[in-house]
C-alpha positions as CSV (number, residue, x, y, z in Angstrom):
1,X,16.2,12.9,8.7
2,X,14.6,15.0,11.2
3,X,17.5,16.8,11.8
4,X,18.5,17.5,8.5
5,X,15.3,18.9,7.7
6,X,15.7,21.2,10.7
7,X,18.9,22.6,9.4
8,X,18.1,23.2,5.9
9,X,14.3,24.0,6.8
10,X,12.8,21.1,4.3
11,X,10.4,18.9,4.9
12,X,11.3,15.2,6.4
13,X,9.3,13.8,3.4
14,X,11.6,16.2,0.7
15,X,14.8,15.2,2.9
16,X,14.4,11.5,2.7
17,X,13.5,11.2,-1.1
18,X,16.9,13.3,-1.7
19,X,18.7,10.6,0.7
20,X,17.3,7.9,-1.0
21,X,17.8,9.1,-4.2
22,X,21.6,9.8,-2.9
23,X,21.9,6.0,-1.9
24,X,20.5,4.6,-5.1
25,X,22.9,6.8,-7.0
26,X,26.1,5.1,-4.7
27,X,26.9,8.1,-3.3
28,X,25.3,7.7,0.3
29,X,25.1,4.8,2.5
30,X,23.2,4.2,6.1
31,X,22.6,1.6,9.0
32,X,20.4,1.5,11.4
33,X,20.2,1.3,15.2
34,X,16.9,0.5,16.4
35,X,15.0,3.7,15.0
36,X,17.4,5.7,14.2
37,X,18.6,5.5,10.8
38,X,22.4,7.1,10.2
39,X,23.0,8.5,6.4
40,X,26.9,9.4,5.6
41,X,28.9,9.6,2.6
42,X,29.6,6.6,0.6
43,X,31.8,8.6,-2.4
44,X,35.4,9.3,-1.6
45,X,35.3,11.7,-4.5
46,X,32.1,13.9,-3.4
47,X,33.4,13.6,0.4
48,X,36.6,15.5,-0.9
49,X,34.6,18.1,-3.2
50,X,32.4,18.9,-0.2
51,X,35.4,19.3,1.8
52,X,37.0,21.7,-0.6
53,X,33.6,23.4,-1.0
54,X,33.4,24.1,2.4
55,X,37.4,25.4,2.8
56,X,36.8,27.2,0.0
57,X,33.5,28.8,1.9
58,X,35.8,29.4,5.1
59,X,37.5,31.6,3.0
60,X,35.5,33.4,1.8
61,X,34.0,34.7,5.1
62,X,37.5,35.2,6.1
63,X,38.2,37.5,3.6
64,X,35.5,39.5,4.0
């Protein structure tokens, strides 16, 4: 969570209620190892929209 916050500049409270909220919607998932807690994906659906959102970002830049 930590770094998530970092790299969207949110607070690690505001980051882990959306991530929780994401996992009690089915759409994220996470284990743990020791502390560390590890968040990914859990929607094949939203994994390929993201995916598409971001090629479709790439070009965008390239075009510009």
């Amino acid at each position: 969570m930590c770094d998530v916050a970092n790299i969207t500049g949110s607070t690690i409270a505001n980051v882990s209620h959306h991530l929780r909220t994401l996992k009690n919607m089915g759409l994220a998932k996470y284990r743990k190892e020791g502390k560390l807690v590890f968040y990914s994906l859990d929607d094949d659906h939203v994994k390929q929209l993201i995916m598409l959102a971001m090629a479709h970002q790439r070009e965008e830049k390239a075009h510009v």
